[in-house]
N, C-alpha and C positions, 0 to 999 in steps of 0.2 A: 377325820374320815370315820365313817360308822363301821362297826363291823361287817356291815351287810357287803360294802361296798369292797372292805378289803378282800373280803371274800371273790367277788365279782374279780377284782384287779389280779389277784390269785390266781383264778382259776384261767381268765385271759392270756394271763403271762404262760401258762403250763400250756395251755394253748398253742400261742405261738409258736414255745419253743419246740413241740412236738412237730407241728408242721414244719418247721425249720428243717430239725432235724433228718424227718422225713424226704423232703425236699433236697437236702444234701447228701443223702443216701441216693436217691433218684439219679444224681445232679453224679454220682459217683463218689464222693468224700467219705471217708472214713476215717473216725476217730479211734487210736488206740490208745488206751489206757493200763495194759499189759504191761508184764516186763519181758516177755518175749519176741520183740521188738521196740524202738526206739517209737519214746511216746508222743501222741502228736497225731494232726493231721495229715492225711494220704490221701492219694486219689488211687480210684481202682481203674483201670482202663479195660474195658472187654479185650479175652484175645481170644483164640482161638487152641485147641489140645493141640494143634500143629505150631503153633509160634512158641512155646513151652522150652525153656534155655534154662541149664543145668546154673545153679546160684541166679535164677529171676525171683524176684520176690513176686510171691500171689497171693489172693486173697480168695480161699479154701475153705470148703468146707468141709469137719471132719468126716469119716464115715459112721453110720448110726449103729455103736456098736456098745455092748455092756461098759466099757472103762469110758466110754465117752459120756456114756448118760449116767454114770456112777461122777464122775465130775462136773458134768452138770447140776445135779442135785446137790452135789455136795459147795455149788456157788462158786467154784471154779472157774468152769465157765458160763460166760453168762447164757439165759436165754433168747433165741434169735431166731433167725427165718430160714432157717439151713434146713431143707427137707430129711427124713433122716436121722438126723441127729438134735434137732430142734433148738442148737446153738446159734449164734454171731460166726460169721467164718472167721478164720485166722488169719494173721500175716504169718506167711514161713518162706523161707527160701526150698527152693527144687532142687534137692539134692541129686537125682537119681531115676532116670527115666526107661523106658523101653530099651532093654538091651543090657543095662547097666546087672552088675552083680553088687549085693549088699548084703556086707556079714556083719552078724551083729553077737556081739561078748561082753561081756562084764566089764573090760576095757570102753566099750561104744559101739560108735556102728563105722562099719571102715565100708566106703563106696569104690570099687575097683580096687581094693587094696589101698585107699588113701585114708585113714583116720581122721575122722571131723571132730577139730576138738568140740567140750561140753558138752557129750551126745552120748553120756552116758546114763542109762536110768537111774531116777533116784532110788534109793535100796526100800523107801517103802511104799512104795510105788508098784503094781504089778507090771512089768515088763512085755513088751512083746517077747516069745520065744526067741532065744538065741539060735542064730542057726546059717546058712548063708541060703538067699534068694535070690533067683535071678526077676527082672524087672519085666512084669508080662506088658505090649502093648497095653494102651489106655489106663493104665496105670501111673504114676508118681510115688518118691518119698519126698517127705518134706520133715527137715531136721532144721532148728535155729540152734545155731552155735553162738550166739545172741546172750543166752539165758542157760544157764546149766539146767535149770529149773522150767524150762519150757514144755508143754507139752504138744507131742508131735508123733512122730511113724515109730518115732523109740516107743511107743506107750500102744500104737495099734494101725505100725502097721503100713502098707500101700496105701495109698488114695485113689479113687478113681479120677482121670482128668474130664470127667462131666463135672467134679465138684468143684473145679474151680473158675471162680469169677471174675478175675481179671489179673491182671499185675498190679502190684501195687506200687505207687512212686510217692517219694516223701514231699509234704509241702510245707510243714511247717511242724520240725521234730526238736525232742531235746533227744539227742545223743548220736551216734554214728551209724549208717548203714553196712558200713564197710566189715566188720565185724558179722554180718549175719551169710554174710555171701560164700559160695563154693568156690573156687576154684576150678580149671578144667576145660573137658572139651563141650563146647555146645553142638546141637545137633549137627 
């Protein structure tokens, strides 16, 4: 084969796979590559800021704030279609909704007084303020207990519930979801 052509087969194939990929975006699929979640294929399902149940896994996007675009740049995370924030959304569990109180210390961040293990910040890491917050309507926290190393609401914070896009459901992972979940009361 000439070089011309491997060329041609090359660029084809990068083709395709873009549209693929594109395509299962559309189609809803998502790949995680993280360790903030169990890595693997998900599907996102639309829901709605009213079907929103305290340990649902979602697929969120951050909100567009200095530590998110300082990790951004920094290839953290990757770049994506997340208005904003101009990231990939994330997989996180919903810790902590309208109504909820969430205090957050050196220790972690404790939701109603219940401590989520691995939610503490890393020490070199700027932190969200410590402090206790009550949960304002349209709002969300979202903390993986997953990854000690995750980043989530520990790092910046409420989320609004316009920014998330769906639930997310495992379809073909390596490792356990059970690990990422809250515990508790659903609405």
């Amino acid at each position: 084969m000439t070089p011309r052509r491997i060329g041609i087969v090359a660029l084809a194939s990068a083709a395709l796979i873009g549209l693929g990929g594109y395509a299962a975006h559309g189609a809803g699929f998502y790949i995680n590559a993280t360790n903030s979640a169990p890595k693997g294929l998900w599907r996102v399902k639309t829901i709605t800021p009213w079907d929103v149940e305290r340990g649902m896994l979602v697929s969120i996007c951050p909100p567009g704030l200095r530590i998110v675009e300082a990790m951004r740049q920094q290839g953290y995370l990757q770049p994506g279609s997340c208005s904003g924030s101009g990231t990939v959304p994330l997989l996180k569990p919903v810790v902590a909704f309208s109504g909820d109180t969430v205090r957050i210390t050196r220790k972690g961040i404790a939701v109603n007084g219940q401590v989520l293990p691995n939610s503490q910040a890393q020490p070199q890491m700027p932190a969200y303020p410590a402090g206790v917050y009550e949960v304002r309507p349209g709002e969300v926290w979202i903390v993986s207990s997953y990854s000690a190393g995750s980043f989530d609401s520990r790092y910046f914070g409420p989320v609004s519930t316009n920014n998330i896009e769906g639930q997310a459901k495992p379809i073909a992972i390596m490792g356990d979801v059970t690990g990422m979940t809250v515990r508790g009361n659903a609405r």
